[in-house]
C-alpha positions as CSV (number, residue, x, y, z in Angstrom):
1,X,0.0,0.0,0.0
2,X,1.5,3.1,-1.1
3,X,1.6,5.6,1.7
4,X,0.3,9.4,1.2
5,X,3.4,12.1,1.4
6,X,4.7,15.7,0.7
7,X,1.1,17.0,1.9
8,X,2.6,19.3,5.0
9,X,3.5,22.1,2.2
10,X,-0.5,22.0,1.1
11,X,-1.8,21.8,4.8
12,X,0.5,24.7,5.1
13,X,-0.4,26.8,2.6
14,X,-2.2,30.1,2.6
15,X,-5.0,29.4,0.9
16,X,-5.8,26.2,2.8
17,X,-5.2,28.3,5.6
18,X,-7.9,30.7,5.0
19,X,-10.4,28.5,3.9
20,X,-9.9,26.2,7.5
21,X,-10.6,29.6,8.7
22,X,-13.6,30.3,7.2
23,X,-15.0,26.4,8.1
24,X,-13.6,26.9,11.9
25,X,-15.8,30.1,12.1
26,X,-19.3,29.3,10.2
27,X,-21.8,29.8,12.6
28,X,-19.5,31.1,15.2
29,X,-18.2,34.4,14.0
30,X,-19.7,36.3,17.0
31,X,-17.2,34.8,19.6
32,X,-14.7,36.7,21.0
33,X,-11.8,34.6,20.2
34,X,-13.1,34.3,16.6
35,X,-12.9,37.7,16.3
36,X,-9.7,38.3,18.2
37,X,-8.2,36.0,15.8
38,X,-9.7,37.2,12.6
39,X,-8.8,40.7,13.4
40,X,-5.0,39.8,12.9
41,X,-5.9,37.6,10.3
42,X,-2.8,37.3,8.1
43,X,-0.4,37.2,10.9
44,X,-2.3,34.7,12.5
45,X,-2.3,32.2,9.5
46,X,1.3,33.0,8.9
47,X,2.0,32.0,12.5
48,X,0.2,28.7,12.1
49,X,1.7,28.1,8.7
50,X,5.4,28.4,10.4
51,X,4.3,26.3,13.1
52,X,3.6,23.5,10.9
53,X,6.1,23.6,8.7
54,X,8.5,23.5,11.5
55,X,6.6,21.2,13.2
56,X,6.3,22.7,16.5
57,X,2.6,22.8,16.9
58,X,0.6,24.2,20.4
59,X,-2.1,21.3,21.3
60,X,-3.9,20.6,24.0
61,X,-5.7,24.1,25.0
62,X,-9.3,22.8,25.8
63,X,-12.1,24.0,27.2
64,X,-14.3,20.8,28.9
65,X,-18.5,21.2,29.4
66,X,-21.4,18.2,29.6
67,X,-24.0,18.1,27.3
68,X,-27.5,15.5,28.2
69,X,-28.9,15.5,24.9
70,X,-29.1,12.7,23.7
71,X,-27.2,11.4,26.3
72,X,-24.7,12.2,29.0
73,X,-21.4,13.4,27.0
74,X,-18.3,15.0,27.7
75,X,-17.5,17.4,25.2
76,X,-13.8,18.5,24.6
77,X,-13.7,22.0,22.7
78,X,-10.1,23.2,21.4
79,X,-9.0,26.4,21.1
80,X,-9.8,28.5,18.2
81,X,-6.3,28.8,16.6
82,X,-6.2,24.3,16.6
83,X,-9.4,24.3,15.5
84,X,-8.2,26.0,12.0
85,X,-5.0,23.9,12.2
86,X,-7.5,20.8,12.5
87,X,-9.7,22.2,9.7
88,X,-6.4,22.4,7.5
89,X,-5.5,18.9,7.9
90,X,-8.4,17.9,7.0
91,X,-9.1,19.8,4.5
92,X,-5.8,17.7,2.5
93,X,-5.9,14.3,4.4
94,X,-9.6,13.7,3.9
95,X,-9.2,12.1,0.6
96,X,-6.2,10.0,2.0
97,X,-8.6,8.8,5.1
98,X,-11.2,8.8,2.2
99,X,-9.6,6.0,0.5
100,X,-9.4,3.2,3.3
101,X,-13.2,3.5,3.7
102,X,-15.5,0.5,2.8
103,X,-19.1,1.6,0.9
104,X,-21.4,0.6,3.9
105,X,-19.1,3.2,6.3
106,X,-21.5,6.1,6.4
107,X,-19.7,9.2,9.3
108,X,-17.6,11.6,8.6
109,X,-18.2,11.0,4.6
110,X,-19.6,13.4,1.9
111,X,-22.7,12.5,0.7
112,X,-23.1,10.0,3.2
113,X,-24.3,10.8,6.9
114,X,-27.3,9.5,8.6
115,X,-30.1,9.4,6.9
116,X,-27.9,7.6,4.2
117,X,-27.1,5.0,6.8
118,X,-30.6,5.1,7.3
119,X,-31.8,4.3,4.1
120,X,-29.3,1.5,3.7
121,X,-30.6,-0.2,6.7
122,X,-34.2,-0.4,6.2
123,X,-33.2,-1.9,2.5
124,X,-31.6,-4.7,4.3
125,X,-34.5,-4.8,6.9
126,X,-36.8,-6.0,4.3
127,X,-34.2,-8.2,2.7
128,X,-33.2,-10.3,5.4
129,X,-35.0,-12.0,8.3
130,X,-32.1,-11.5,11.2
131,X,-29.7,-8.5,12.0
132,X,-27.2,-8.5,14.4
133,X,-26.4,-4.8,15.8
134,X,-23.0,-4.1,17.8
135,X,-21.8,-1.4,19.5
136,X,-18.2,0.0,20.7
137,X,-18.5,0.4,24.9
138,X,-17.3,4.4,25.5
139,X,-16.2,4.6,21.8
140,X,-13.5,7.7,21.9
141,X,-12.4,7.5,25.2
142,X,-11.2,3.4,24.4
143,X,-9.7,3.9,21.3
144,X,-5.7,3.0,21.9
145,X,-3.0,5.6,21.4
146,X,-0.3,3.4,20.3
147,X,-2.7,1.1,17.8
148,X,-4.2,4.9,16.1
149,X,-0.9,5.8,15.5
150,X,0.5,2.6,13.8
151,X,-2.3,2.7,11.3
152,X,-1.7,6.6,10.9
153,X,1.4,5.5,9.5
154,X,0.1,2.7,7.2
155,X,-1.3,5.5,5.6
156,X,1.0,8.6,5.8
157,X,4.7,8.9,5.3
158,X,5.7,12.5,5.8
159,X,7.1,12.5,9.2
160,X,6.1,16.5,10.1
161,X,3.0,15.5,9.4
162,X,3.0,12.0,11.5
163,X,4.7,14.2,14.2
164,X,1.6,16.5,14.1
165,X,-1.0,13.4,14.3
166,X,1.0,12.4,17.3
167,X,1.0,15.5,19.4
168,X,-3.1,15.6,18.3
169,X,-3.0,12.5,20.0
170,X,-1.1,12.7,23.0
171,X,-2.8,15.8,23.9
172,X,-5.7,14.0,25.4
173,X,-6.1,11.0,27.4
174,X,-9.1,9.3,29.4
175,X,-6.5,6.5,30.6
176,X,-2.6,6.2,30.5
177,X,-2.9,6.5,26.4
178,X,-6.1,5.6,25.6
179,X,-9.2,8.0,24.3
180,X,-9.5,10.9,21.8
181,X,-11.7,14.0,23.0
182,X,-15.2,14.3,21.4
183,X,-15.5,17.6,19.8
184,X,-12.3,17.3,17.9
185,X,-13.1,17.4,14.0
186,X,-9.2,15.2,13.7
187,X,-11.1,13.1,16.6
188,X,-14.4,12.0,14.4
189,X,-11.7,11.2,11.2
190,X,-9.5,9.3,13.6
191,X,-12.2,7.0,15.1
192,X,-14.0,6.8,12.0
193,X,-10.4,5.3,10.4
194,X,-9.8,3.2,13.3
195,X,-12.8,1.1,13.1
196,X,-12.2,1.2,9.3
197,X,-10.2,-1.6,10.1
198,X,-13.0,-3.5,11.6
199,X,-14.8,-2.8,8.8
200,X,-12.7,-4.8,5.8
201,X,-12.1,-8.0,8.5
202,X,-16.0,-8.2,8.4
203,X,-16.2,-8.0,5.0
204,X,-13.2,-9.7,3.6
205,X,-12.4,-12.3,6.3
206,X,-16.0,-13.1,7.7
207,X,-17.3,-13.2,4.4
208,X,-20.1,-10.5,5.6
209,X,-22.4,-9.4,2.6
210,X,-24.4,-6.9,4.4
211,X,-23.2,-4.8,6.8
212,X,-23.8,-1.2,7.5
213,X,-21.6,0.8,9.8
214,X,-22.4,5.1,11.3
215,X,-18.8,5.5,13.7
216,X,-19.3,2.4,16.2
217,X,-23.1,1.5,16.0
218,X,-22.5,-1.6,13.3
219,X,-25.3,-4.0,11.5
220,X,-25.0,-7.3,10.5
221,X,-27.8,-9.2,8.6
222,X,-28.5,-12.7,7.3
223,X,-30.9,-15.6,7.2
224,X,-29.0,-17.6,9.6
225,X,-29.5,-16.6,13.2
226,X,-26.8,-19.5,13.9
227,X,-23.6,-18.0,11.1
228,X,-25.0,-14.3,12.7
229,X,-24.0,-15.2,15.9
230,X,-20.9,-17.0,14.9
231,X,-19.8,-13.8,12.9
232,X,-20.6,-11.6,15.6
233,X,-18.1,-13.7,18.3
234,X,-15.5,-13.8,15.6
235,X,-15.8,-9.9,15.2
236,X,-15.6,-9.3,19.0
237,X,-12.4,-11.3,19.4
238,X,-11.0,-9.5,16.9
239,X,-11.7,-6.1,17.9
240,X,-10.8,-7.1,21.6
241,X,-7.2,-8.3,20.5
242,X,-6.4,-6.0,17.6
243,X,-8.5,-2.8,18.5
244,X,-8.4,-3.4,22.3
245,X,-12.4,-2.1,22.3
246,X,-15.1,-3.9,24.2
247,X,-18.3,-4.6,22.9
248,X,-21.5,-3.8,24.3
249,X,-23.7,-7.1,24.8
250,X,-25.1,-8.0,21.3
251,X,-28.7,-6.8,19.9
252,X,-29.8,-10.1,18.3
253,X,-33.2,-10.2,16.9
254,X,-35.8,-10.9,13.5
255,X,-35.9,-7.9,11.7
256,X,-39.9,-8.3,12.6
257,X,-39.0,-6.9,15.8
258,X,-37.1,-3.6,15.0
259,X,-33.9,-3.0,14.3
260,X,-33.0,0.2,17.2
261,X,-30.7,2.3,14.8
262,X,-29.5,6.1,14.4
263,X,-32.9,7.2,17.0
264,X,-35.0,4.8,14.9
265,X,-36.8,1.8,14.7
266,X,-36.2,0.3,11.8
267,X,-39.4,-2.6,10.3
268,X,-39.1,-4.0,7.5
269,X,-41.9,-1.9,5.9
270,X,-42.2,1.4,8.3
271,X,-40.1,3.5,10.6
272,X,-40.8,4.5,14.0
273,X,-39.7,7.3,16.7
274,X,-37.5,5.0,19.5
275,X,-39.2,6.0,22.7
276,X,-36.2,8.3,23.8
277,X,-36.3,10.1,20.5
278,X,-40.0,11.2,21.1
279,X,-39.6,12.8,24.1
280,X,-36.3,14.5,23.1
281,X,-38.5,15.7,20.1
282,X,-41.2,16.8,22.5
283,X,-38.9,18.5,24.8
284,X,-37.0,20.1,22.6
285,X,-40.1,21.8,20.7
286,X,-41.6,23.2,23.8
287,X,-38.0,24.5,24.7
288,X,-37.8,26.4,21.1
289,X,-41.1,27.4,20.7
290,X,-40.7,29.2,24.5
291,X,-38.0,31.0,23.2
292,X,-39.6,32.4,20.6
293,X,-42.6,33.2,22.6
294,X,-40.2,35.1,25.0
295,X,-38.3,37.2,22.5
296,X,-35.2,35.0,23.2
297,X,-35.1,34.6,19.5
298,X,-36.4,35.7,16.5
299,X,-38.5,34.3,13.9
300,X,-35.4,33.3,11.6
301,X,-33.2,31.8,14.9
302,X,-36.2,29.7,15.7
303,X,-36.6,28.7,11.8
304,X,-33.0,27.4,12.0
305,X,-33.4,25.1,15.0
306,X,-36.8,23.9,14.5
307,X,-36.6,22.2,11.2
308,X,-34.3,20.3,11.8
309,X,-35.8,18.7,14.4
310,X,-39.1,18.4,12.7
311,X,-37.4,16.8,9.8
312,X,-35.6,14.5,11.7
313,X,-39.2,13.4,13.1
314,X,-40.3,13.3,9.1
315,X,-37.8,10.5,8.4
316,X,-40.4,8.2,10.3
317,X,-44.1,7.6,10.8
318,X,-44.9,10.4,12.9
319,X,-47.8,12.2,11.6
320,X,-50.0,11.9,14.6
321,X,-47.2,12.2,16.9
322,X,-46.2,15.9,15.7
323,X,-50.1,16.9,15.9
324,X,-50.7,16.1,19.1
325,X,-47.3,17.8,20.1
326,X,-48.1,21.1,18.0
327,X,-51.7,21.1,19.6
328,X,-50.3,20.8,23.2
């Protein structure tokens, strides 16, 4: 496999620069270190650009908080300035990361994303009388230092740039080398890479047909309840010894009974609201719709965070469900 090289000069240069700049910013060009930074604009890039060229980058400067929606998380933010540096790598590696990807992989991908890895799931709903779902037990903060950065450099050779990846890396720990920080856009590509591997031992060792993968939530379906099962003990062993990850008891069930995906329930021929999904929807709606009321927003603020979540209830039978919510 022919490993990716002289990218640093293209992460590095102005242009890429500015346009990390402008992705870092969207939707948050009101913050004070946004501005700060954009204010001194030129020298700021040209200060990043040196850094990374001579390979002495500043990691590591996070702010932590908790969010409960959907579920208890601890979010890592960086600081502005690594937040362009991230956007930068990214914006040249992508294609390399890009490359290692199976089909069925559907985060962190262009036109992929959820409602793709929706779509493909119901189609095997109806095809198949079994699924088997697995899940990675606290995702990030398990993945392993040491076994991210050996398949870092399966892919990339430039040593600046391996350098960089490293100090990324070791900026962040959960245990002695172990965990990336959720909220890092070089975090999502890293664990969406790492499980990449997972991904071609189920397809080209197991022999899997049909499998759909969205970061660590993985399907598996088939006919056979019995080669399921055995496919899904093979897959943990694997992942235990070569990953060190842990699974999550396995979802095994007929595809009669729902397959709990993405928020969903997926049937073979209708999808439904899961139970924690409606009342996020209904709690959420009241939340907006008071802001509004109170002046806390305005017509086009509300507009932007309520239809999304209406069309994320659209995506299943819900018809009745957002009535009676609207009318309350």
């Amino acid at each position: 496999m022919k490993r990716a090289n002289y990218l640093i000069e293209h992460i590095a240069d102005m242009e890429n620069l500015r346009i990390a700049f402008w992705k870092a910013s969207r939707g948050k060009t009101a913050k004070p270190e946004v501005e700060t930074f954009r204010r001194s604009l030129d020298k700021n890039l040209i200060l990043l650009r040196n850094s990374i060229l001579d390979g002495k980058i500043s990691t590591g400067k996070y702010h932590y908080f908790t969010i409960y929606d959907p579920k208890e998380r601890k979010i890592c933010a960086a600081s502005f300035d690594e937040r362009v540096l991230h956007h930068a790598i990214i914006n040249i590696c992508h294609a390399n990361f890009e490359k290692y990807q199976i089909f069925d992989s559907y985060a962190c991908r262009l036109q992929k994303g959820t409602y793709a890895a929706l779509d493909r799931a119901k189609y095997y709903q109806h095809k198949y009388n079994w699924f088997l779902k697995l899940d990675v037990r606290k995702y990030f903060d398990s993945i392993d230092h040491q076994v991210l950065k050996q398949m870092l450099q399966c892919r990339f050779k430039e040593k600046n740039l391996l350098n960089i990846f490293c100090d990324i890396i070791d900026s962040y720990e959960t245990n002695t080398e172990k965990g990336v920080p959720i909220g890092n856009l070089t975090s999502q590509y890293f664990a969406n890479h790492y499980l990449a591997h997972a991904d071609h031992y189920i397809k080209e060792k197991l022999g899997a047909p049909d499998y759909v993968r969205y970061m660590d939530d993985m399907v598996i379906w088939s006919n056979d309840k019995t080669q399921l099962l055995e496919t899904g003990k093979k897959f943990e062993s694997f992942i235990s010894e070569k990953l060190h990850l842990t699974l999550k008891p396995f979802c095994l069930n007929t595809a009669e009974k729902g397959l709990p995906f993405l928020g969903y329930l997926l049937y073979p021929c209708k999808t439904r609201l899961r139970q924690h999904s409606k009342i996020r929807f209904a709690t959420k709606f009241k939340y907006y719709t008071n802001k509004l009321h109170n002046e806390e927003w305005t017509q086009t603020e509300y507009q932007q965070h309520i239809l999304p979540l209406i069309s994320f209830t659209k995506y299943a039978n819900t018809f009745e469900l957002r009535q009676q919510i609207i009318k309350n």
